[in-house]
PDB file of N, CA, C and O in Angstrom, chain B, residues numbered from 101:
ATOM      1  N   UNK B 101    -139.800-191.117  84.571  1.00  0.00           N
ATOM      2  CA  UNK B 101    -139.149-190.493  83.440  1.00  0.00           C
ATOM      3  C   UNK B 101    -140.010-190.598  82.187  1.00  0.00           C
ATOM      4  O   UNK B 101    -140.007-189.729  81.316  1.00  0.00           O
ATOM      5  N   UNK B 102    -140.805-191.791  82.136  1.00  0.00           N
ATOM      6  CA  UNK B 102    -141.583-191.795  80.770  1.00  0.00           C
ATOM      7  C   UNK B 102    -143.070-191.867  81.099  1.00  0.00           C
ATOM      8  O   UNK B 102    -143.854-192.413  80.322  1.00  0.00           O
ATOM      9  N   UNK B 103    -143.466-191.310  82.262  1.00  0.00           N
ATOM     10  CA  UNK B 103    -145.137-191.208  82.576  1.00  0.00           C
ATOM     11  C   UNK B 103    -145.231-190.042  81.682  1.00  0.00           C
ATOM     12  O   UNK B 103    -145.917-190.382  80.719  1.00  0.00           O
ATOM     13  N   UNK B 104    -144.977-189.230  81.608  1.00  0.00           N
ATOM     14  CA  UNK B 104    -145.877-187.627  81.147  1.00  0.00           C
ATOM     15  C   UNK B 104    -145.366-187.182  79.542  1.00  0.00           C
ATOM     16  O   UNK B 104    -145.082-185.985  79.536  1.00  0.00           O
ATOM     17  N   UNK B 105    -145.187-187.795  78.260  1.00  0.00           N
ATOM     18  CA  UNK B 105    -144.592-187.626  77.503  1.00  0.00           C
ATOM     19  C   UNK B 105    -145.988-187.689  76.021  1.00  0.00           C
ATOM     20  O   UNK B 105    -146.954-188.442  75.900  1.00  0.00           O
ATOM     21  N   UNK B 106    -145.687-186.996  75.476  1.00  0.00           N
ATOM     22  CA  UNK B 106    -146.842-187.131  74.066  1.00  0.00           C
ATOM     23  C   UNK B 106    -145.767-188.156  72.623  1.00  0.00           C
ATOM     24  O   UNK B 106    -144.628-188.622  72.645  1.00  0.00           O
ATOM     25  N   UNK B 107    -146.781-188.133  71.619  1.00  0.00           N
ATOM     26  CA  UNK B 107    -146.554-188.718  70.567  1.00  0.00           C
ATOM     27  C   UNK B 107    -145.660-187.981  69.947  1.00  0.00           C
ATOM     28  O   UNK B 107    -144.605-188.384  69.456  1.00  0.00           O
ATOM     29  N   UNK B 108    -146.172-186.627  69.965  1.00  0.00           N
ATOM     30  CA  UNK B 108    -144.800-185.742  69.200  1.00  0.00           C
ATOM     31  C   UNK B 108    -143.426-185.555  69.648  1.00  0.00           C
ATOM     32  O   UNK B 108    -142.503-185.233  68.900  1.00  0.00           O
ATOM     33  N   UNK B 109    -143.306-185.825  71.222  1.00  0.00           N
ATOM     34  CA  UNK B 109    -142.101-186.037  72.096  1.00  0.00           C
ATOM     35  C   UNK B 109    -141.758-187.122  71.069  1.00  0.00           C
ATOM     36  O   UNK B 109    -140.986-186.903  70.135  1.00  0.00           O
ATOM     37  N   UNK B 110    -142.497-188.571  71.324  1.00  0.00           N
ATOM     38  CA  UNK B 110    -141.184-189.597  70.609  1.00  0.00           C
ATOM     39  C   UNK B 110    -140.620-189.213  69.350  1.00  0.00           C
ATOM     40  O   UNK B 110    -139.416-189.116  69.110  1.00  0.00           O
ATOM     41  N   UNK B 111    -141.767-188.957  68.398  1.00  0.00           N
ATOM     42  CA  UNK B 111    -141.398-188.511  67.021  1.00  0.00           C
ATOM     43  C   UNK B 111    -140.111-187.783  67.289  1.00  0.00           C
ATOM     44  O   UNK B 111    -138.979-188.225  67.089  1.00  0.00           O
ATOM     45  N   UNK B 112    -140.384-186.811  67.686  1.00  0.00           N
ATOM     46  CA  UNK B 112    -138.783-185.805  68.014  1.00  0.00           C
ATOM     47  C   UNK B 112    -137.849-186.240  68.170  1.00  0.00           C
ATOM     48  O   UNK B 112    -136.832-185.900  67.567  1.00  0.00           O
ATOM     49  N   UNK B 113    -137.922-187.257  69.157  1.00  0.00           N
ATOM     50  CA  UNK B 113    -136.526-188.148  69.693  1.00  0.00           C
ATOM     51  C   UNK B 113    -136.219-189.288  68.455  1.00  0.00           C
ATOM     52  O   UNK B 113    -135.285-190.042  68.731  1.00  0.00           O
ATOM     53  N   UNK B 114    -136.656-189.445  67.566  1.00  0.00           N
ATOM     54  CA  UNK B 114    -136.502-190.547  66.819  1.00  0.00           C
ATOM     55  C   UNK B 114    -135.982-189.781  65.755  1.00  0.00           C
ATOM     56  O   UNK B 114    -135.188-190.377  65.028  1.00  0.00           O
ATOM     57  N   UNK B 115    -136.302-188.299  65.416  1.00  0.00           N
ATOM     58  CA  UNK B 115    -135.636-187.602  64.521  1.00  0.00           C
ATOM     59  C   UNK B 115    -134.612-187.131  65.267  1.00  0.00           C
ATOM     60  O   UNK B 115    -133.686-187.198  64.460  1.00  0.00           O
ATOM     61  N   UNK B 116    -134.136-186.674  66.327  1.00  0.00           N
ATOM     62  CA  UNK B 116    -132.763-186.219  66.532  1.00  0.00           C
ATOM     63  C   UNK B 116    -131.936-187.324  66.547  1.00  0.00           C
ATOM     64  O   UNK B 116    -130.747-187.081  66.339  1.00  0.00           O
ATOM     65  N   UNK B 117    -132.355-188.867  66.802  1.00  0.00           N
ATOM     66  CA  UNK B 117    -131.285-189.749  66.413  1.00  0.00           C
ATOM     67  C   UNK B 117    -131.328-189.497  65.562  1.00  0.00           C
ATOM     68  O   UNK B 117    -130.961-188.325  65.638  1.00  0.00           O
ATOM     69  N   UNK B 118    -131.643-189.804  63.973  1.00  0.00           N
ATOM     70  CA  UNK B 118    -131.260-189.636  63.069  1.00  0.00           C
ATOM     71  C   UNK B 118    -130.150-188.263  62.737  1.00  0.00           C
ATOM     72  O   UNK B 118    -129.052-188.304  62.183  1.00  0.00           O
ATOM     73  N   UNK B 119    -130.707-187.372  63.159  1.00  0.00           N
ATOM     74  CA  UNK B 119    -129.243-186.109  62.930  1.00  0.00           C
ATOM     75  C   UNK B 119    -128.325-186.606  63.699  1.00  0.00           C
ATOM     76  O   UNK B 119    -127.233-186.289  63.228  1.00  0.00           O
ATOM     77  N   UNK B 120    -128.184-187.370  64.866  1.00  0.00           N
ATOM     78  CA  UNK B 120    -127.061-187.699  65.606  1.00  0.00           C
ATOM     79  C   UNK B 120    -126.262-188.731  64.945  1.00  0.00           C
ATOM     80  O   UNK B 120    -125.072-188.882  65.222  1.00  0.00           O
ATOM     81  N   UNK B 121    -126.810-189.368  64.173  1.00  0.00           N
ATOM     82  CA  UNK B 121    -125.991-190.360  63.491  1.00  0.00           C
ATOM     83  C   UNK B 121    -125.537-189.591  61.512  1.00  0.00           C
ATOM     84  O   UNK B 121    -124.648-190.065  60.805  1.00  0.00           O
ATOM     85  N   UNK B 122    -126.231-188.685  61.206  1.00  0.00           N
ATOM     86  CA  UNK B 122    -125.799-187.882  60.702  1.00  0.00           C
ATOM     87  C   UNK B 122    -124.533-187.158  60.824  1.00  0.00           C
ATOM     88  O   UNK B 122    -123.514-186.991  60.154  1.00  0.00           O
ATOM     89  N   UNK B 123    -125.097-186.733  62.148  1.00  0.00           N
ATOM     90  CA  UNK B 123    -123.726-185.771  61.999  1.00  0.00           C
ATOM     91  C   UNK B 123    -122.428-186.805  62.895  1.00  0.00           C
ATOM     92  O   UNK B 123    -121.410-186.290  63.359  1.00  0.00           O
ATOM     93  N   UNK B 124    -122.669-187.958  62.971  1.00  0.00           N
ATOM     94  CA  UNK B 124    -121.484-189.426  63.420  1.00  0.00           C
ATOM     95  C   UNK B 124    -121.021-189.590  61.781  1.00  0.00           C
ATOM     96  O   UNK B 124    -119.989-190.243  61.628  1.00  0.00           O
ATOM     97  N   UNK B 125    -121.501-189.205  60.863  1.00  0.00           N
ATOM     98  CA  UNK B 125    -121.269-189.706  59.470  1.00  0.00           C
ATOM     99  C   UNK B 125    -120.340-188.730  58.879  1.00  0.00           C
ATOM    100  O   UNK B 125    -119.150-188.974  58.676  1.00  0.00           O
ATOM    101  N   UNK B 126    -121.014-187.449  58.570  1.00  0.00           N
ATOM    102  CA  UNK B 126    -120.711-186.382  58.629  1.00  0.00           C
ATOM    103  C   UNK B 126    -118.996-186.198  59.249  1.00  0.00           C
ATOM    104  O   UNK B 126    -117.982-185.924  58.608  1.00  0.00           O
ATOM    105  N   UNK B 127    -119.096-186.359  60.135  1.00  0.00           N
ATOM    106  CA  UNK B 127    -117.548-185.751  61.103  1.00  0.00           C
ATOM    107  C   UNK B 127    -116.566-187.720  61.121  1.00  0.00           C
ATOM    108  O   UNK B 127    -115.781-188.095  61.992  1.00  0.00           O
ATOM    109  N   UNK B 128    -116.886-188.293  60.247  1.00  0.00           N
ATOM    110  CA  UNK B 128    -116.306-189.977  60.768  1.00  0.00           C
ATOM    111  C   UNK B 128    -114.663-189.389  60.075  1.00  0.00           C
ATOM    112  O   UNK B 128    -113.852-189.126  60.964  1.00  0.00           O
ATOM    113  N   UNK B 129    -114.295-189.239  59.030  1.00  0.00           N
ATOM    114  CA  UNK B 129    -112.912-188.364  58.442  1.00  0.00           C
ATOM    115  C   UNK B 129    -112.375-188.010  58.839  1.00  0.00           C
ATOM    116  O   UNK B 129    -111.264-188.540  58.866  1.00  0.00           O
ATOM    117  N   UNK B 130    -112.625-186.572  59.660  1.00  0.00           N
ATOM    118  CA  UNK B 130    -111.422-185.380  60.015  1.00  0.00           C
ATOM    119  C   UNK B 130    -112.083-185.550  61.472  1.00  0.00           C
ATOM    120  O   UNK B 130    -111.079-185.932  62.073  1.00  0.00           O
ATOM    121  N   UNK B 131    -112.917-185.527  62.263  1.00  0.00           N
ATOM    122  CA  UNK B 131    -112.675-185.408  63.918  1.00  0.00           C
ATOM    123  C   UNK B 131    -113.195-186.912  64.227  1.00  0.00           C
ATOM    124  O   UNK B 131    -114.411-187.062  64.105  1.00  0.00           O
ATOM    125  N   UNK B 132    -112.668-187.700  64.494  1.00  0.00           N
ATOM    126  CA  UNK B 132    -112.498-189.593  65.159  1.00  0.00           C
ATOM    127  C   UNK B 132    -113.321-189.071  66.567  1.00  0.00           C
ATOM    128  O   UNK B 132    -114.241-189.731  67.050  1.00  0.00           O
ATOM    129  N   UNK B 133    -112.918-187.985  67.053  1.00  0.00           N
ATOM    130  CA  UNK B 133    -113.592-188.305  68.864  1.00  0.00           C
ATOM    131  C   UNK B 133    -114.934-187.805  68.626  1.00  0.00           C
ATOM    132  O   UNK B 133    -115.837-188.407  69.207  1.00  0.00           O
ATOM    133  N   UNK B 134    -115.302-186.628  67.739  1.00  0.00           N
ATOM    134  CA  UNK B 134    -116.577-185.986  68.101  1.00  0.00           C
ATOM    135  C   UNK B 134    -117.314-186.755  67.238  1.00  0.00           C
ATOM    136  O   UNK B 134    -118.501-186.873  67.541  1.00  0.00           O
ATOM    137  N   UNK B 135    -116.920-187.337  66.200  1.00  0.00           N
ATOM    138  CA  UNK B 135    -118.239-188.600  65.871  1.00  0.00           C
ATOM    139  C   UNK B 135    -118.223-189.411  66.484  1.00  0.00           C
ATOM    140  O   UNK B 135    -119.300-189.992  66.616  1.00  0.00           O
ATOM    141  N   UNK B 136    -116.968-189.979  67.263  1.00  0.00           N
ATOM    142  CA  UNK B 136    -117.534-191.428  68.290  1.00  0.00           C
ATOM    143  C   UNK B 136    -118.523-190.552  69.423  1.00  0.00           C
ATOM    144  O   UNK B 136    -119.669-190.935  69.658  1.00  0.00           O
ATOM    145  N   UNK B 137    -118.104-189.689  69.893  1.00  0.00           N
ATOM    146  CA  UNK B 137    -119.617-188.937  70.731  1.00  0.00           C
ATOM    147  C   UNK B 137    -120.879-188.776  70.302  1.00  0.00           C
ATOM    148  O   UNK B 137    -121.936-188.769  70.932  1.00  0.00           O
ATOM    149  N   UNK B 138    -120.596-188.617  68.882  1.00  0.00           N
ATOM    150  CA  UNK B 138    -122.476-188.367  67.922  1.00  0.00           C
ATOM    151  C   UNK B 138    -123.021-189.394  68.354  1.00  0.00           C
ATOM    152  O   UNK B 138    -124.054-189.403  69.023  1.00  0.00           O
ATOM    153  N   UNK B 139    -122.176-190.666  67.903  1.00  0.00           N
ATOM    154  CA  UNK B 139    -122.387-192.317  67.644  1.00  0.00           C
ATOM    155  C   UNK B 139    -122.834-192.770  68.761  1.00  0.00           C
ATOM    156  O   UNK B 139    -124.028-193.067  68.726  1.00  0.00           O
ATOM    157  N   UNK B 140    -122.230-192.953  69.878  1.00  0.00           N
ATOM    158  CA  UNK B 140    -122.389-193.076  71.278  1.00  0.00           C
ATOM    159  C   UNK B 140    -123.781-192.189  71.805  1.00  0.00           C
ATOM    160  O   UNK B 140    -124.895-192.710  71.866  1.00  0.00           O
ATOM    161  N   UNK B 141    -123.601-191.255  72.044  1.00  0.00           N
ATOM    162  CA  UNK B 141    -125.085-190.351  72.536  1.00  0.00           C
ATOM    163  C   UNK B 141    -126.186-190.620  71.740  1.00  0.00           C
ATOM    164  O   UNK B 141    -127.257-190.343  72.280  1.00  0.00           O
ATOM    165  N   UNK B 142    -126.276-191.263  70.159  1.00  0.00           N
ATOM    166  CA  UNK B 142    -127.229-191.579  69.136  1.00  0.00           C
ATOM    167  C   UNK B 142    -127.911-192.301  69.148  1.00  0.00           C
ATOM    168  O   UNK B 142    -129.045-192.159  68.692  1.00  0.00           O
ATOM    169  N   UNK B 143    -127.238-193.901  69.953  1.00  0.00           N
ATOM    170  CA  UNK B 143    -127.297-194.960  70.325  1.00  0.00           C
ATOM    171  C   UNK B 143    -127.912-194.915  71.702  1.00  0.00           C
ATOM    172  O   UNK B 143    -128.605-195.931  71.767  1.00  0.00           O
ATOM    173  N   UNK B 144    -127.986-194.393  72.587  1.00  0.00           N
ATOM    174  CA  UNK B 144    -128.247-193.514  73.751  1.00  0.00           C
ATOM    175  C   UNK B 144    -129.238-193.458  73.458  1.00  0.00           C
ATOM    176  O   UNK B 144    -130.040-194.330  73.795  1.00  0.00           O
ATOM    177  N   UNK B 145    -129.559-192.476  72.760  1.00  0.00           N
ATOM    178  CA  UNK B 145    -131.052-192.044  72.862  1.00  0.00           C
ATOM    179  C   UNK B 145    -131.720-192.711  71.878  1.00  0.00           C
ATOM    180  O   UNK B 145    -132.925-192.842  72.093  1.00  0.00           O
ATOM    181  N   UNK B 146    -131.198-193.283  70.621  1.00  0.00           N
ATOM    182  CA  UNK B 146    -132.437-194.496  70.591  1.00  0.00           C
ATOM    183  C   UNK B 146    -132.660-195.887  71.097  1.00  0.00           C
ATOM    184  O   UNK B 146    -133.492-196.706  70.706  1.00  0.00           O
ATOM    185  N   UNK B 147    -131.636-196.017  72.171  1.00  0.00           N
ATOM    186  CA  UNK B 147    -132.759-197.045  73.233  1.00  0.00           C
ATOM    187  C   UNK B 147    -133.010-196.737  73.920  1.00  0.00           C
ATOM    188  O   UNK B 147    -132.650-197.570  74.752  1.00  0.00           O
ATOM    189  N   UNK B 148    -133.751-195.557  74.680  1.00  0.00           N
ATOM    190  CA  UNK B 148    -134.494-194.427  75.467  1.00  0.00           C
ATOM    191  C   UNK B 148    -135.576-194.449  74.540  1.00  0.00           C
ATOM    192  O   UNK B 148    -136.740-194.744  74.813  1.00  0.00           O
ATOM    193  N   UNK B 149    -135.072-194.083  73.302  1.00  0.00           N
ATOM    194  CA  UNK B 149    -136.610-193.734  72.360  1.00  0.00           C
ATOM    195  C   UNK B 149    -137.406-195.161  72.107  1.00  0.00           C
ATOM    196  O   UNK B 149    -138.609-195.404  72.022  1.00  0.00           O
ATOM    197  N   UNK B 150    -136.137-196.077  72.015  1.00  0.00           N
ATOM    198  CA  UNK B 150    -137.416-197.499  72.326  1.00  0.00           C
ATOM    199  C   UNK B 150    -138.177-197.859  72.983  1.00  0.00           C
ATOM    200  O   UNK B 150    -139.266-198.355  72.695  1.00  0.00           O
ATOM    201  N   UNK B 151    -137.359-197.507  74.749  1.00  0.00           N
ATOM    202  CA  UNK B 151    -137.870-197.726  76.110  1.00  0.00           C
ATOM    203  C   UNK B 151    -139.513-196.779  76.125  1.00  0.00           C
ATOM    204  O   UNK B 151    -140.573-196.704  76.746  1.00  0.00           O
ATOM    205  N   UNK B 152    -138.803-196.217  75.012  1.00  0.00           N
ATOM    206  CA  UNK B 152    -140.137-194.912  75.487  1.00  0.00           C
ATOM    207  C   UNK B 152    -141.183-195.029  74.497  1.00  0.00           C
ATOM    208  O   UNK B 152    -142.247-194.475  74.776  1.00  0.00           O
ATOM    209  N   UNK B 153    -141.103-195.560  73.540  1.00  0.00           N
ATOM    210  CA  UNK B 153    -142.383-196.402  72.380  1.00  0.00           C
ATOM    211  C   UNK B 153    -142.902-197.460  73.552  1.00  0.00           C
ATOM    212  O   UNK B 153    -143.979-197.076  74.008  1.00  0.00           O
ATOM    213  N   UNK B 154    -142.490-198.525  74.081  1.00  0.00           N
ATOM    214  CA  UNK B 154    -143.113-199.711  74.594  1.00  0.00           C
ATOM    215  C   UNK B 154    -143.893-198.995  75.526  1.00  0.00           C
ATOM    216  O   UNK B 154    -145.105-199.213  75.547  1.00  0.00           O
ATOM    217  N   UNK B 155    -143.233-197.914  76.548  1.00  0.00           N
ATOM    218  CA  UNK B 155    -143.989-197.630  77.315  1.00  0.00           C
ATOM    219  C   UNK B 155    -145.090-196.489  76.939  1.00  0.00           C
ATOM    220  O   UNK B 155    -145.479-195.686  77.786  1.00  0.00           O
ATOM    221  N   UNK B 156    -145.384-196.489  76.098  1.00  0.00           N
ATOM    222  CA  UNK B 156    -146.381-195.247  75.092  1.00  0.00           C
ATOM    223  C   UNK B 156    -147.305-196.365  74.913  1.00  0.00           C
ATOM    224  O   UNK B 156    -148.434-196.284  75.397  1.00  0.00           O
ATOM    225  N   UNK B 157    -146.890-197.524  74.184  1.00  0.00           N
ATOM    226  CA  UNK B 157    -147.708-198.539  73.655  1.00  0.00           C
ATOM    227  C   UNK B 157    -148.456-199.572  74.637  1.00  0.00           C
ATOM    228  O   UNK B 157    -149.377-200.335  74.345  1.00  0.00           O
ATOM    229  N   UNK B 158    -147.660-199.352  76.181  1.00  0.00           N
ATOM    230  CA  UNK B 158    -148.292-200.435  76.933  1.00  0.00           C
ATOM    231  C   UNK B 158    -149.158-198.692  77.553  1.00  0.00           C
ATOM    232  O   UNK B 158    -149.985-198.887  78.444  1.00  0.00           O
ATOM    233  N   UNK B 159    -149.059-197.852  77.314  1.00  0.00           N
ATOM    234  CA  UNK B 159    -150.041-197.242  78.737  1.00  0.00           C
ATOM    235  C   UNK B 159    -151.106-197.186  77.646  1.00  0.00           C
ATOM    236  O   UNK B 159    -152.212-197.204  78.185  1.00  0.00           O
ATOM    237  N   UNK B 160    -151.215-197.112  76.022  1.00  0.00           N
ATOM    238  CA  UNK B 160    -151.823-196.938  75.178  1.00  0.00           C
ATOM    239  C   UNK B 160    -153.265-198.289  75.582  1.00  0.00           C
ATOM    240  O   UNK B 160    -154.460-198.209  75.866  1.00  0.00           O
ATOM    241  N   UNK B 161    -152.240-199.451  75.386  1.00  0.00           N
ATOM    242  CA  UNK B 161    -153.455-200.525  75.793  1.00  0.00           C
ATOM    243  C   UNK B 161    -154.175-200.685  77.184  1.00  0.00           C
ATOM    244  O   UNK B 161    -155.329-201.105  77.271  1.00  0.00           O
ATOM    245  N   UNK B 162    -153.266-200.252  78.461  1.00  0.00           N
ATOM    246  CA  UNK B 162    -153.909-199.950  79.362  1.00  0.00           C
ATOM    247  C   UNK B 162    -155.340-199.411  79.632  1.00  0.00           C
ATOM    248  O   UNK B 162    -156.305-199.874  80.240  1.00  0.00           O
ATOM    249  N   UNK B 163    -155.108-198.227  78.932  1.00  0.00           N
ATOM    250  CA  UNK B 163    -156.234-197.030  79.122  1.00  0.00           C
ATOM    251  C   UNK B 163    -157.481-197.248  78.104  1.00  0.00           C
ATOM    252  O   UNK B 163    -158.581-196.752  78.346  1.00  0.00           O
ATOM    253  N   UNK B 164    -157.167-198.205  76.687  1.00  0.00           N
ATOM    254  CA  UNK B 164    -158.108-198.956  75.746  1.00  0.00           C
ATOM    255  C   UNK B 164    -159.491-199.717  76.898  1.00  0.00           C
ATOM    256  O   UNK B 164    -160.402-200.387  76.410  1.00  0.00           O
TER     257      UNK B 164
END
C-alpha cells in the first residue's frame, strides 16, 4: 500500500486532513453525525499519512 507513492502524494494527504477537520468544525452545530464522520475519517487518514511519512523516510535512508 505504501511502496509506490511520491512526496506530493503525502503533502496532499496531509492537506485533505486538514479540510477534513475543517469541515468536522465547520458542520460541529447543526449536523452532530456528518462532523463526527469528517472527525473520524480525518483521524483516519492522518495516521495513514503518518504510517506513510515513516515509510517515505525509512525507504529515503535505505536507498542513501
Amino acid at each position: 500500500m505504501f511502496k509506490n507513492f511520491s512526496k506530493h502524494q503525502l503533502a496532499l494527504s496531509f492537506f485533505m486532513v486538514l479540510i477534513g477537520f475543517l469541515q468536522a468544525y465547520n458542520h460541529w452545530g447543526e449536523r452532530t453525525t456528518l462532523s463526527l464522520f469528517f472527525l473520524t475519517s480525518s483521524i483516519l487518514l492522518l495516521l495513514l499519512s503518518i504510517i506513510g511519512l515513516f515509510v517515505y523516510r525509512k525507504r529515503q535512508i535505505s536507498n542513501a
